[in-house]
C-alpha positions in Angstrom: 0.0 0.0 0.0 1.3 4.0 -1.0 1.7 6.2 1.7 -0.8 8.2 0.7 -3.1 5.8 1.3 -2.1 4.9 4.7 -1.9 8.4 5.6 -5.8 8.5 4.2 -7.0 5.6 6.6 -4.8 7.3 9.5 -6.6 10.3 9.3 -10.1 8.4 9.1 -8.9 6.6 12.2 -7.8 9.6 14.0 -11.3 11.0 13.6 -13.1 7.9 15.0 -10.8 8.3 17.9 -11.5 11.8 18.2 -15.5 11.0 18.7 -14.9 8.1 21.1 -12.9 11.1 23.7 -16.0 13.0 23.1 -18.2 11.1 23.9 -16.3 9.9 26.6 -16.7 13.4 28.0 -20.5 12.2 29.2 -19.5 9.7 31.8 -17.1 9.4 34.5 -13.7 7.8 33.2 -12.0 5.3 35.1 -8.7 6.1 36.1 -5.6 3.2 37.6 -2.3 3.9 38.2 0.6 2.3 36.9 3.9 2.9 38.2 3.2 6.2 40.4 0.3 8.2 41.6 1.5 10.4 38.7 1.6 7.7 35.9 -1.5 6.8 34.7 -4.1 4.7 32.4 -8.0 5.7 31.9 -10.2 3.1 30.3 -10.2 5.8 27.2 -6.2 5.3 26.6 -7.1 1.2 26.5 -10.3 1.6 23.9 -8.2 3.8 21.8 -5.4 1.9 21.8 -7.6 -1.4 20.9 -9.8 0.7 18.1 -6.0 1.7 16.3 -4.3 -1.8 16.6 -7.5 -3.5 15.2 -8.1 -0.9 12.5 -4.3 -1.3 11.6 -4.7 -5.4 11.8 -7.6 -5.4 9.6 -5.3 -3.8 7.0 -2.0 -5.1 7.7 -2.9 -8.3 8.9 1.1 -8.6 9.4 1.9 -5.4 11.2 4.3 -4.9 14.1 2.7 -3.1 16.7 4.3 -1.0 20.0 2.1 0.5 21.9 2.4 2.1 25.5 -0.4 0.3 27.0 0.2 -3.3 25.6 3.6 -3.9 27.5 5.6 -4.6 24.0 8.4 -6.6 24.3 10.9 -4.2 22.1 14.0 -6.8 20.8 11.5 -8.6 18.8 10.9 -6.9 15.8 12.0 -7.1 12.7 13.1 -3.7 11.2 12.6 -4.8 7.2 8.7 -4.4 8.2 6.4 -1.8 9.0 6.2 -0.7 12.4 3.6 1.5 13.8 3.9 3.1 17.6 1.3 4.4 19.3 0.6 6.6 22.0 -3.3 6.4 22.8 -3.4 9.2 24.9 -0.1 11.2 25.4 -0.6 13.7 28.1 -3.0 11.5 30.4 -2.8 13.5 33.7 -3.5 16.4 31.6 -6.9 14.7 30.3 -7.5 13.4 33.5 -7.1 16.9 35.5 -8.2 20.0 32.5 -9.4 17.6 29.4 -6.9 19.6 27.4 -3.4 19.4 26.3 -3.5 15.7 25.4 -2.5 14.0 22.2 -3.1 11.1 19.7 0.1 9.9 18.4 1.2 7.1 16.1 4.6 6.7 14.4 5.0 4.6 11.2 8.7 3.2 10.9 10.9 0.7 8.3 14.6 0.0 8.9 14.3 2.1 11.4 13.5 5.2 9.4 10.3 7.3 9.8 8.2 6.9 7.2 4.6 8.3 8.3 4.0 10.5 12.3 0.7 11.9 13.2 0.5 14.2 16.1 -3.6 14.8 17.0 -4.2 17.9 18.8 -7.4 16.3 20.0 -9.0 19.2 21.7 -7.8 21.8 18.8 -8.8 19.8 16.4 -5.4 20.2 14.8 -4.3 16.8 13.3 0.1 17.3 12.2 0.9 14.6 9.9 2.9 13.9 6.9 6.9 12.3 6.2 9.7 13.0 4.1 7.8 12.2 1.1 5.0 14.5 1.1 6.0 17.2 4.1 4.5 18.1 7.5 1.0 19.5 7.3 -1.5 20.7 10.3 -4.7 19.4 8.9 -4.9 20.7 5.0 -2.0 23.4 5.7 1.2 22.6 4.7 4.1 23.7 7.5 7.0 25.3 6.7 10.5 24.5 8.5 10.8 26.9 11.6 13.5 29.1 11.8 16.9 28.7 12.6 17.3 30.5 15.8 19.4 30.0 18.6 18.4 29.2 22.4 18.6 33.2 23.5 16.5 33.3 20.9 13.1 31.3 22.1 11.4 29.1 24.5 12.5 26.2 25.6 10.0 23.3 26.0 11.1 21.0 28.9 9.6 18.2 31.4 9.1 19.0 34.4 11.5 16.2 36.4 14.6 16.9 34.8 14.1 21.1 35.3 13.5 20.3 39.4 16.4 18.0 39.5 18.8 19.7 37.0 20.1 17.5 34.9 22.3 17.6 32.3 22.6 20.9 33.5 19.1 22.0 32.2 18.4 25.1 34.9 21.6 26.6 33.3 20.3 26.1 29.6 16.4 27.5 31.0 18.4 30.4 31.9 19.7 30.9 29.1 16.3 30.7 26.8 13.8 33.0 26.8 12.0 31.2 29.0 10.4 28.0 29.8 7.1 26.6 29.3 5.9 22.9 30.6 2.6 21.1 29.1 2.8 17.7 30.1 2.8 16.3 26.7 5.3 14.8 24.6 2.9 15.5 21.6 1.8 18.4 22.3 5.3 20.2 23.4 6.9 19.3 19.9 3.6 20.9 18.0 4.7 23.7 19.7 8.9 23.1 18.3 7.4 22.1 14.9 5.2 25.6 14.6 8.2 27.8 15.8 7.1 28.9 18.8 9.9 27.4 21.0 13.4 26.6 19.7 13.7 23.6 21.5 11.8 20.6 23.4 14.5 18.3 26.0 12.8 15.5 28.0 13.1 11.9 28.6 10.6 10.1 26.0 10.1 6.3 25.2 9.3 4.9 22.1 5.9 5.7 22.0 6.8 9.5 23.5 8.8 10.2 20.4 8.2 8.1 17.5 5.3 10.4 15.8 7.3 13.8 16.8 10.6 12.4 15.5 9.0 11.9 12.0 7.5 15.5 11.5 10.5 16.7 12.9 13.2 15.5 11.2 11.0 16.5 8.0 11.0 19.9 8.6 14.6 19.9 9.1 14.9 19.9 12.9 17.5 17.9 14.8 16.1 15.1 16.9 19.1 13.7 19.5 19.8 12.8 22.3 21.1 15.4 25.2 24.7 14.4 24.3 24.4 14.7 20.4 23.6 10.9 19.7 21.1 10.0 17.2 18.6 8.1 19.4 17.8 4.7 18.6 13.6 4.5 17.8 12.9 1.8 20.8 15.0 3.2 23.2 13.9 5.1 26.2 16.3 8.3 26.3 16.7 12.2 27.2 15.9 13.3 24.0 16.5 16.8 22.5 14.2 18.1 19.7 15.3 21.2 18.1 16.0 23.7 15.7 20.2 22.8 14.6 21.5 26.4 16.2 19.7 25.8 19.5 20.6 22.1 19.6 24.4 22.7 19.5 24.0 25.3 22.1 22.0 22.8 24.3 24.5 20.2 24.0 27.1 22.5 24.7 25.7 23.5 28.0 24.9 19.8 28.8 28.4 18.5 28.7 29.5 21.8 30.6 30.8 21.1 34.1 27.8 21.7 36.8 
């Protein structure tokens, strides 16, 4: 099957996901934890995570699937196929708490380059999708690549864990921005990378955390590495810089500088 078409049923899915949240908004969502009090799975991230792997099944009988809820098993895939991570709901805390600033995200990869990301600004409405083939487009609009600016030159997206507990030096490098902003949300911090309006997004992501963001990124010519300049393997779980190249190398720099 042609990209395009995949990208067509993606974007059918994504809007059959976006009715099931909702609709979900008219009864009381059950909520567990998982590893903390602050990590945790509604019954909503489990439905849409078992709508998208069946849709994809149905079509691609064969598919490789990751996805955060289903507790994948990441050395047993075979790179010469298509694999497709998801992220259900990135940003739960956030849907739990405000219903806003959440994310629907899948990643389509082959020998271990991205070849399709989908980043759904549920609440927005604002679905960013595309791949090197074809470009990065928020629904209909085509994006173009943001501009090259430096870290004194914009915001800098960050998670909240490593800010509090510094590391790789990142109070230094907030200081050095023009200021920080924190959203909870893999998905929806790089929408906010991908558009311009910060220079830079540093945080550390797993598979399904990255995988859709890393696509549109590295389309619109951003760098997408870890905090020490290494090109991040796409099943590892890593602190993970997403950037424009000028405020990347300034990042890094600051990283590796003594504390």
């Amino acid at each position: 099957m042609k990209k395009n078409e995949i990208d067509h049923l993606v974007v059918e899915w994504l809007a059959q996901a976006k009715k099931m949240v909702f609709s979900s908004s008219s009864r009381k969502i059950m909520v567990e934890t998982k590893t903390s009090r602050n990590d945790l799975v509604t019954e909503l991230d489990r439905q849409i995570e078992k709508f998208l792997v069946t849709q994809i099944k149905n079509v691609f009988p064969t598919a490789q699937i990751i996805s955060e809820e289903s507790h994948p098993k990441l050395d047993e895939f075979d790179p010469q196929q298509l694999l497709w991570i998801i992220d259900p709901i990135d940003g739960t805390m956030n849907f739990v708490k405000t219903r806003r600033d959440f994310a629907i995200m899948i990643g389509v990869y082959q020998n271990n380059q991205g070849q399709l990301g989908y980043i759904y600004d549920v609440m927005n409405d604002c679905l960013y999708h595309g791949g090197p083939e074809k470009g990065v487009f928020c629904n209909q609009q085509r994006l173009l690549p943001p501009a090259n600016l430096s870290l004194n030159q914009g915001l800098l997206e960050t998670g909240a864990l490593m800010l509090l507990h510094n590391r790789c030096n990142l109070q230094k490098i907030a200081l050095a921005s023009n200021g920080v902003r924190i959203y909870g949300s893999a998905g929806i911090q790089i929408i906010r990378v991908l558009t311009g309006q910060a220079v830079g997004y540093v945080s550390h992501l797993k598979p399904w955390d990255l995988a859709a963001g890393r696509v549109l990124a590295e389309t619109l010519g951003l760098t997408v590495k870890t905090i020490d300049g290494h090109i991040p393997d796409v099943l590892s779980s890593v602190d993970v810089l997403v950037a424009s190249k000028n405020a990347q190398e300034d990042i890094v720099r600051m990283a590796q500088a003594p504390y």
